[in-house]
N, C-alpha and C positions, 0 to 999 in steps of 0.2 A: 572522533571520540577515542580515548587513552581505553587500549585494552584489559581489562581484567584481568590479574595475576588468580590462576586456581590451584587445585594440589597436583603439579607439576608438569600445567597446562595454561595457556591463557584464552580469553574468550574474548576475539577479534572482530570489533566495528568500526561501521564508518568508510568513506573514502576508498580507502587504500585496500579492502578485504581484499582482494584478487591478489593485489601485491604480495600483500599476508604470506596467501594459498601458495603463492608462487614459490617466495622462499621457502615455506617451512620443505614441499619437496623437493626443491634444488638440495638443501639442505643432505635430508632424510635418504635417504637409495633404496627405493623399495622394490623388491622385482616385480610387483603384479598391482595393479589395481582395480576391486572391483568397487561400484558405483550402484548403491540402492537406492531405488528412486520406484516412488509407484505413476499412475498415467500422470496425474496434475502436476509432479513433480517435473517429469520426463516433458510434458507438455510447453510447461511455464517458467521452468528455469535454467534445464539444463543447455540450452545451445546458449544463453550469456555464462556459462560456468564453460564451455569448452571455449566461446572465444576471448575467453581472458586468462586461461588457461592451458595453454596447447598442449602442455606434458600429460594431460588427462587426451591427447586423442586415442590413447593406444589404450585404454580404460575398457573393461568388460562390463556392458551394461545388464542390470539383474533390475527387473520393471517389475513389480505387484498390484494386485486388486489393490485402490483405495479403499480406508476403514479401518473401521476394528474389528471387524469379520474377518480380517487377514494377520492378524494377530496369534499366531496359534501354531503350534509347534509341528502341523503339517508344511505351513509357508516354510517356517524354518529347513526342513528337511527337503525340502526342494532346493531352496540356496545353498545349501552344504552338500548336496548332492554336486549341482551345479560347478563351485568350487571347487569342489574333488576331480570333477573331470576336465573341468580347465588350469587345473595341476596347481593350483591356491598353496603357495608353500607358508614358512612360519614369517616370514617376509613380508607376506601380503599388508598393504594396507586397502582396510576396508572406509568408503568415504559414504556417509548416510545423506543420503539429498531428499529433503521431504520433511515432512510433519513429526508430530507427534508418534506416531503409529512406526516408521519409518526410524526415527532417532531410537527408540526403545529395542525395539527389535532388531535391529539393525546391530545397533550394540552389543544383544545379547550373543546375536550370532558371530559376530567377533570375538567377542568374550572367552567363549567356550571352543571354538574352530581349532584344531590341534593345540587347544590349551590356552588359547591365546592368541588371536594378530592385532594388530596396531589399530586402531578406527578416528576417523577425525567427524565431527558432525559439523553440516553445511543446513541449518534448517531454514525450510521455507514459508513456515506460518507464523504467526502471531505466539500461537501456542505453541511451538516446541520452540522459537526463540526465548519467551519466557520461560519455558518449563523442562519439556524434555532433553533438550540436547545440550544442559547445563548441571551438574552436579554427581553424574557419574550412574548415575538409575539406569541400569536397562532391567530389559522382562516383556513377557507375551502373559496372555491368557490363557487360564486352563481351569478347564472343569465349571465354567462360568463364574471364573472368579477371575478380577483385574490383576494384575501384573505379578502373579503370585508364583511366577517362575520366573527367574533372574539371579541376577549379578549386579553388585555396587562396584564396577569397573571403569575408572577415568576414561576420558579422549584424550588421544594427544594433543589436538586443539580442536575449537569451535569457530566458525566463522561465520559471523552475522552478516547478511546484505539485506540493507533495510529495504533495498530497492523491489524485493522480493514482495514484499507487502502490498504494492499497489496491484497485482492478480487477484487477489485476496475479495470475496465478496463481505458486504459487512456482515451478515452473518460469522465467518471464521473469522473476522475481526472481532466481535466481540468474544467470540469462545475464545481465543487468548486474552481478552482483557477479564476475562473474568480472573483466570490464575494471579495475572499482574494486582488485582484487586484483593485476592487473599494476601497477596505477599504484605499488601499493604495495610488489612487489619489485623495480620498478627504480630506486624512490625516496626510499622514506617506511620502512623499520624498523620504528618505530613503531605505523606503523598497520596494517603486517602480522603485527604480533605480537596487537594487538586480534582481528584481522579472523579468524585463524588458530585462535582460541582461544572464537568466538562463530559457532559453527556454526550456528545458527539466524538468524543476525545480526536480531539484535535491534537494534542499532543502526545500520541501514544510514542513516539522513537523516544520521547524523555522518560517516559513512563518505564518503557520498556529498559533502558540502560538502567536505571534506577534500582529495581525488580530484580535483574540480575547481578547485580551490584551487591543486595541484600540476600538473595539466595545465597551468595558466596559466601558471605559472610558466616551462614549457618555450615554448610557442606563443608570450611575446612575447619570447624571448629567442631563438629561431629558429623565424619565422613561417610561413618557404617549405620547413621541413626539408631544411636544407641539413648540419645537423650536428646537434648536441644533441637536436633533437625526434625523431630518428629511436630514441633509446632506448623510445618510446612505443610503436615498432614489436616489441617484445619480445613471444614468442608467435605474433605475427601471418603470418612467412614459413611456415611448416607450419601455421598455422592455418588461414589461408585460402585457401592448397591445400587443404587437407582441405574445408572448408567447399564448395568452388565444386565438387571431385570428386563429391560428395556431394548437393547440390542435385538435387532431383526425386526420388533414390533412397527406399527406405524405410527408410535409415537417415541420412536427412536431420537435421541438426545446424543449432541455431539459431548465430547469430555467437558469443555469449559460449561455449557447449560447445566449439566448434572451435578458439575461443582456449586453454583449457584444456589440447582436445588438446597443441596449440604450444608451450603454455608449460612442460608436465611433458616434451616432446621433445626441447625448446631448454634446458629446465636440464639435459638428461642430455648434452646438447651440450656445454654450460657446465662441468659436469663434467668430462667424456671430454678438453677443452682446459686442463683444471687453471688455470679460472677460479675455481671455488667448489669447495669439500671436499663429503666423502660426507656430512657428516652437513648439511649444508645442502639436498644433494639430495634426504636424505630424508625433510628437516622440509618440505619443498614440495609432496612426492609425498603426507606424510601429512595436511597440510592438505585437498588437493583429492580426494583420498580421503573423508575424513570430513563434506567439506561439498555434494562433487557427486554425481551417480550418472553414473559412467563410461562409456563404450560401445567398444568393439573397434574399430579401423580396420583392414579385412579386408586381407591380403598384394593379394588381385589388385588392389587400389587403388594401392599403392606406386610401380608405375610411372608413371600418371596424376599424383600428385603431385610427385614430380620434375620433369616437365614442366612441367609449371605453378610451381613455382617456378623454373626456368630462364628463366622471363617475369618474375618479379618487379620491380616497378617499382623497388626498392633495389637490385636488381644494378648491379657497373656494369663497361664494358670486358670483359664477359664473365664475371666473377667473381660466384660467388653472395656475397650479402653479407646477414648476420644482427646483430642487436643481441642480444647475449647477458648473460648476469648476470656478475657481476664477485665478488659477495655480494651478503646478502639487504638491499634496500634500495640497491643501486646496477646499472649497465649498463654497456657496451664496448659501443659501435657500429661496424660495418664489419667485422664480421668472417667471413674468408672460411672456408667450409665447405664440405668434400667431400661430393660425392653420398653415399658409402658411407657417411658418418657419418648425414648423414639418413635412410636406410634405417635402420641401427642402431638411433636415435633411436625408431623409430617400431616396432619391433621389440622396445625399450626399455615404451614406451608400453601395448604389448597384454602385457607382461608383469606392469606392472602392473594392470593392467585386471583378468588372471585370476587372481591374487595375493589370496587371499582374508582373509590373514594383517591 
């Protein structure tokens, strides 16, 4: 697969990824390498990254709790503590091996480490191949609010090994195909009509190059989401309310299921606004139906959520603001939404849920 050119990075598949890896640090002279990786990372991928890599054996390994419980600007200050005492100069490049959780923060902590060091992201799920460790987003959690500390700070590069995928249980297979699924109803037709129709997806490495191909597309055309990239947010203002409500409960939701939540909430949103007709909302409802396993988001949560999207980093001037579907394969961003309609929404959500039909 021909690497994607991004803003002043490329995002490296296929075959040759090691090869990649290889050059770009012959290339680069960096004095220090540290290597963030939490157990499943360090567990399942790292010794095929050292032996196709030897210039990483002198690499300083930094391990974290898996999750998003480890998200959180105490981890942070452990690795920058760390750093400081293994003498981390401006030099360093920092390399993120792992998920979603892993790409973000990882990031962040590079981002900001005396102002800046280098990071390259190596992700190992489904989901941060499609999502996080492409477009320059980093951030942790704070205050029970999703990623609302950060930096919009490039990698120098990305490097995909699809081969990483087969550790993967189908569970964390689908919570990345969920993202690759938003990219495709607010963009791509096409590849939602594929995607829709291969419930097993058997072709997720197309899927997936696809996906990031289209994300790219949005991040250099608005890199600070200042406009256009915010349709990427589709899903994500009820989703990740739901997600951050939910954390530690035991009906804790990985990222990609909470987006799901979001996305069947916000198309009955997109509905209800006579953005998109019935029968669109119920070729959406019946995809994620057929290809997830749903779960209930209980009434006494509703209030909880609300709040937390009253913090949305998309709000603005006071106004909650949603990017919603327009039709399948396109978005409207900024659009403002009544609480009552997101209670509805979600009200909407557990009906399909129970809906055995």
């Amino acid at each position: 697969m021909k690497a994607i050119a991004s803003i002043g990075y490329k995002v490296h598949f296929g075959k040759n990824v090691f090869k990649e890896l290889n050059s770009f640090l012959t290339k680069n002279k960096y004095s220090k390498y540290f290597v963030i990786c939490d157990q499943n990372s360090f567990h399942n991928c790292y010794t095929e990254l050292l032996t196709n890599c030897k210039k990483l054996q002198s690499a300083e390994i930094i391990e974290i709790d898996p999750g998003e419980s480890s998200k959180n600007l105490d981890t942070c200050a452990q690795i920058w503590e760390t750093m400081l005492e293994l003498n981390a100069d401006r030099n360093t490049l920092v390399i993120n091996l792992g998920g979603g959780v892993v790409s973000d923060m990882g990031g962040f902590i590079a981002s900001v480490y005396k102002r800046g060091v280098d990071f390259i992201n190596i992700p190992t799920t489904l989901l941060s191949m499609a999502d996080a460790s492409v477009g320059g987003k980093t951030g942790i959690d704070f205050a029970n609010l999703k990623n609302v500390i950060g930096t919009i700070t490039q990698p120098k590069a990305v490097f995909v090994n699809i081969n990483y995928l087969s550790s993967l249980s189908q569970r964390d297979t689908k919570n990345g195909a969920a993202e690759i699924l938003k990219m495709a109803l607010v963009s791509d037709k096409v590849l939602w009509k594929r995607m829709k129709s291969d419930y097993e997806l058997k072709s997720i490495g197309e899927y997936l190059y696809r996906s990031v191909e289209l994300k790219n597309r949005f991040v250099k055309k608005d890199p600070s989401e200042k406009n256009v990239r915010k349709a990427l947010n589709f899903g994500h203002t009820i989703g990740h309310a739901v997600e951050a409500v939910l954390l530690g409960t035991d009906d804790e939701l990985l990222h990609g299921e909470a987006v799901i939540v979001g996305m069947i909430a916000e198309s009955f949103i997109s509905y209800k606004k006579k953005l998109i007709t019935k029968n669109d909302l119920d070729e959406i409802v019946s995809c994620f139906k057929n290809t997830f396993t749903l779960s209930p988001v209980h009434p006494q949560h509703f209030t909880a959520i609300d709040l937390l999207i009253l913090n949305d980093k998309k709000n603005s001037n006071g106004k909650v603001l949603f990017s919603l579907l327009d039709k399948i394969g396109s978005c409207k961003i900024n659009q403002i939404v009544p609480a009552i309609l997101v209670k509805s929404s979600l009200e909407y959500y557990n009906s399909v849920v129970h809906d055995k039909n």
